[in-house]
N, C-alpha and C positions, 0 to 999 in steps of 0.2 A: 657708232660704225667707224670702223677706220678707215684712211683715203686709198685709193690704187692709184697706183702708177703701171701704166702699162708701158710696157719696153718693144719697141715694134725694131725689127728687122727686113729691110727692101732692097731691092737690084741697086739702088741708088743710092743707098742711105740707112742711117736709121733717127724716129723718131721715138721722144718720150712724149707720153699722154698723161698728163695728171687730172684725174677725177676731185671733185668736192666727196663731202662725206656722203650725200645723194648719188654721186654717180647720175647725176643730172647734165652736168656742166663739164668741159674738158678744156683742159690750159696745154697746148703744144707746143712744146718747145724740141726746136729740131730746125734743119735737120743737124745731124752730125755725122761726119765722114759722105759728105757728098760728093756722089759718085763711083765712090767705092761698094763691091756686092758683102753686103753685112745677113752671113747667113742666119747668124745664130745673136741676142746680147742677153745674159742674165744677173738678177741683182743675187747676193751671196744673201740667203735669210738668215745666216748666223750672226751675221755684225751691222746687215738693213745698209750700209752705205756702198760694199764693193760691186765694182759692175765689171764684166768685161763681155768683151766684144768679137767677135770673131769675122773678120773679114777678110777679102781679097780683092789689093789695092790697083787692080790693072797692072800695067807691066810691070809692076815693084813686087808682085806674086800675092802670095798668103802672108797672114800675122794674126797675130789677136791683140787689142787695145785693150788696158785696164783703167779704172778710174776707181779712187778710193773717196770721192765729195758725192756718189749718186748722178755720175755722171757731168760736173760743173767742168772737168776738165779731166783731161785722156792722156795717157804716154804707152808709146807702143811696149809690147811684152820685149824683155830683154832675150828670152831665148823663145820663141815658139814652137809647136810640136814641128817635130822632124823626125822622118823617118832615120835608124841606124844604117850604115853603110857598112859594108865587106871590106876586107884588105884592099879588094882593088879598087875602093870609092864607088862599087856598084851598087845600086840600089835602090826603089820607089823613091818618089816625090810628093809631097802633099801637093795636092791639089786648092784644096780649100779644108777647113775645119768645118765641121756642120752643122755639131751639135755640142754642149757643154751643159754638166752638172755638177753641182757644189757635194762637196764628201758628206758625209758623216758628219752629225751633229758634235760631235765628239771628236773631229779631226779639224778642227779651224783650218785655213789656210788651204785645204786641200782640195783640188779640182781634179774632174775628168774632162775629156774630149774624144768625140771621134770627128774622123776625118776622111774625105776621100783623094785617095784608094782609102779603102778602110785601114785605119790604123785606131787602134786604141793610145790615149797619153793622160799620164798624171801633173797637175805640179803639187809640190807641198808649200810654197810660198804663194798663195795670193794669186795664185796667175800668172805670173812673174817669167818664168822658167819652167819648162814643160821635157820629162824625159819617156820615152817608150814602155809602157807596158809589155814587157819583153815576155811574158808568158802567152798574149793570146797573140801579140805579132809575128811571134818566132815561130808558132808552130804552126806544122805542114796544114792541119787542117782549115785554118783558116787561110791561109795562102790560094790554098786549090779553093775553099767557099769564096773568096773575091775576087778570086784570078777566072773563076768562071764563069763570073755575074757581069764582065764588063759592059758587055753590050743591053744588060736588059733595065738597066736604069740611062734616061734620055741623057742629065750630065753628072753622068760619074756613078758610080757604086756607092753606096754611103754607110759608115756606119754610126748608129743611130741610138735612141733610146737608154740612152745609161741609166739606170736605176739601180737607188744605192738602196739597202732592206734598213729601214730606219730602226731595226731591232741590233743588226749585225754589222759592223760595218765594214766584215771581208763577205758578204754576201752580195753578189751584182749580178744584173742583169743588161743585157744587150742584145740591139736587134743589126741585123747584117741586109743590106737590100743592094743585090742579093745575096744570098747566103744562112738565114735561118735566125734561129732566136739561142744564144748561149746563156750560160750560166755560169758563176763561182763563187765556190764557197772558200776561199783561201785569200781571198785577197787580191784575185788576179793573174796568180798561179799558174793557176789551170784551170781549165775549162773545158762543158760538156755542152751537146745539145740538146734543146729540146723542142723540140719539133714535132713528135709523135702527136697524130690527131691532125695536125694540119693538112692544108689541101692545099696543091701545087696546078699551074695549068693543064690543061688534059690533054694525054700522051706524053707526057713528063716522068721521071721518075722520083718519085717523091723521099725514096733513100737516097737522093744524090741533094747534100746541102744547097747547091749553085743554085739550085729552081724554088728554094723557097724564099720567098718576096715579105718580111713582113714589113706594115708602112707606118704603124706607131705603137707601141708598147707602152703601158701604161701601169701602174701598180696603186693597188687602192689603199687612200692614208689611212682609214679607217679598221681594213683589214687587211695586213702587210699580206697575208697568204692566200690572195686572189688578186689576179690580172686579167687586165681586160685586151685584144688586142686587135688593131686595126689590119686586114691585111690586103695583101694582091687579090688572094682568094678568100673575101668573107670577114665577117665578125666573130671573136674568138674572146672564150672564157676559160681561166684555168683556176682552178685554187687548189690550192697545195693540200698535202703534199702528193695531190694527183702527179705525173708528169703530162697528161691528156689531155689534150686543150679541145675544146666543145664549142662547136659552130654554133652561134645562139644569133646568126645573122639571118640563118633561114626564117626566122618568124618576122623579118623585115616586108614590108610591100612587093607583090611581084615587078608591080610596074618602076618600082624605083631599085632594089637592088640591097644587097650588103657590100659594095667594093666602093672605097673613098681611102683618105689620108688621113685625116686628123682622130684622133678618139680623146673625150678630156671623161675624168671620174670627179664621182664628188667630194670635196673634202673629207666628210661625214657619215657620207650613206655608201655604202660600196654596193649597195644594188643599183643606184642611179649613173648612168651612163651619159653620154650623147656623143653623136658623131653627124657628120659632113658628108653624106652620099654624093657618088658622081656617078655620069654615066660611063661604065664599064665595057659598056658593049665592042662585039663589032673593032674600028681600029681604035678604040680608045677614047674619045672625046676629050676625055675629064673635063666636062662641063656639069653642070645642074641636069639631071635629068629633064629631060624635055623643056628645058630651059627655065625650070620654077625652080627655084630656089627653097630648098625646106632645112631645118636640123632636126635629126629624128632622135627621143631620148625614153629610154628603158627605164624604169621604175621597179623593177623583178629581177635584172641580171640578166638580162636580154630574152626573157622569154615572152616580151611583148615589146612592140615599141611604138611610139605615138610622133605624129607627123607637128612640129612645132612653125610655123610661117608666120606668123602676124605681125607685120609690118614691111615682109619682102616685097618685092613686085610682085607682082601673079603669072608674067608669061616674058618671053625674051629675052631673059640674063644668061651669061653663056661664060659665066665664072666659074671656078672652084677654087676649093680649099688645099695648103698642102698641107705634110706630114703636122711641122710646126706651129703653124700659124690658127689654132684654134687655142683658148685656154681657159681657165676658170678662176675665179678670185674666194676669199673663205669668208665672206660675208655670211651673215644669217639668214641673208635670202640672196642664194650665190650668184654673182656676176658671172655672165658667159659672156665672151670676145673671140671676134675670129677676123682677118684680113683675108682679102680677097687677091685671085692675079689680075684683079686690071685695077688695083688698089686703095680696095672700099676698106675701110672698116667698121664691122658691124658691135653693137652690147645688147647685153639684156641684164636689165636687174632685179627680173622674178623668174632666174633658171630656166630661160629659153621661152614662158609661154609669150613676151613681146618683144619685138626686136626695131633698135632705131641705129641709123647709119651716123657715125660718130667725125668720121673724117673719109675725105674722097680727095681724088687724084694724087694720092702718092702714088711709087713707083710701085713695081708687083711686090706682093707682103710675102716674106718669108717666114716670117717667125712673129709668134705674139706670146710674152707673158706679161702676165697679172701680178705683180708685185705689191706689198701691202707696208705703209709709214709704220 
């Protein structure tokens, strides 16, 4: 069995967790960049040592931090994502970076990012220098899809989910919140939506990009031509080359719901699922459904799902999960991780059926990956 490292992402910081080969035991070493909000850190699995970091340093703005030893030691990116400006120096601001994914197996060095305002960004060096994706930033449709979402995400619009097709590597995917679920097959080019089948809040109009919310994208390693997706409205399945994505959230509990953030797949089995319910209702909560705490996980492709809790509390937790901060490890009897906002974090290392709290009082968890020696 090989070791995990888990990469945690918090308002304050970020920690690394190192596991034994049991995933019994965890070594913490952290924090790093305290104080700083670390939305997003990921390790590169093509070369197993580069990490970077994506933060925003208080009043010094946004950046991203690279480390080429696994984290032993950081130097800030020499150029980070930035928006293009007009003749007259008009033009968006990053807010933060949110989210980041390593290229193609087949394009070392190369990274994505998105960022809110949503902006898509490449580098081809390591992390290093990052330039505009000038095909889905430039054009009007995405403009009007995030210039319309402003208000329906609490900090900021985000764009989210890059997935790169491990068969193709100008075939990507991304989610816009708000804004809808795009595609390309060129590299970057250009881009379509796909959105058909999704459900939007009701009295909405669901041909108008701005109202579609999804809140994690997921693409199964297993079978590159089905995705699983987490959304505002529901649990969502697509395989290709349908473009129709099929609610498979409805066969969730009445009393608990299909609407949460996180959705992780299996390495191995692309009918095996889990997700993070919260309460949806009403103005929102995002808390645990009636305050119990479950991860509900599909074994069929969501046409059933099973309620996993053993080792929660049973009553009064009043946490949730976000988009990032659930993951999975490629173990042969797969780890699950997920960080909480009042900054638990939780494992299991028999795929959800038991769960023990790993680390408490960090700051709120933004982001959790599973990285593997």
């Amino acid at each position: 069995m090989t070791e995990v490292t888990l990469l945690i992402a918090t308002r304050k910081g970020a920690w690394l967790l190192q596991g034994d080969k049991a995933r019994r035991s965890w070594r913490v070493d952290g924090p790093h960049f305290l104080g700083h909000e670390i939305n997003h850190v990921m390790l590169d699995p093509r070369d197993g040592r580069t990490m970077i970091a994506a933060g925003k340093t208080g009043h010094l703005g946004p950046t991203l931090f690279r480390s080429s030893d696994r984290g032993t030691s950081w130097k800030e990116a020499a150029r980070p994502p930035a928006f293009s400006k007009s003749a007259d120096g008009e033009g968006p601001s990053v807010d933060h970076t949110f989210w980041l994914t390593p290229g193609h197996a087949d394009e070392p060095g190369v990274w994505y990012a998105g960022t809110s305002p949503q902006g898509l960004f490449r580098s081809e060096d390591g992390g290093d220098s990052w330039a505009p994706v000038s095909g889905f930033n430039d054009r009007q449709g995405a403009k009007k899809a995030a210039g319309g979402a402003q208000e329906g995400t609490p900090d900021g619009p985000k764009l989210h989910s890059i997935i790169v097709d491990p068969r193709d590597r100008k075939h990507l995917y991304l989610g816009m919140s708000g804004g809808g679920v795009h595609e390309s097959t060129d590299g970057g080019a250009s881009w379509h939506p796909l959105i058909q089948g999704l459900e939007v809040v009701a009295g909405l109009d669901p041909a108008n990009l701005a109202f579609h919310d999804p809140h994690c994208i997921r693409l199964c390693p297993s079978r590159p031509d089905r995705l699983y997706q987490q959304n505002h409205c529901g649990i969502y399945r697509l395989d290709r080359p349908s473009d129709t994505w099929r609610r498979v959230g409805k066969a969730m509990p009445s009393g608990v719901g299909d609407i949460g953030f996180p959705m992780v797949v299996h390495p191995r089995d692309a009918d095996r699922a889990w997700v993070f319910p919260m309460d949806g209702t009403d103005v929102w909560p995002r808390t645990c459904p009636g305050g119990a705490p479950a991860v509900y996980s599909t074994r069929d492709g969501g046409e059933s799902w099973e309620r996993q809790s053993s080792g929660f509390p049973a009553e009064q937790v009043w946490w949730t999960v976000k988009r990032q901060a659930m993951t999975a490890d490629r173990s042969e009897s797969v780890g699950l991780y997920f960080g909480t906002t009042s900054g638990e974090l939780w494992a299991s290392a028999d795929e959800g059926e038991s769960w023990n709290c790993i680390a408490r009082h960090l700051p709120e968890i933004y982001a959790v990956e599973a990285a593997t020696a």
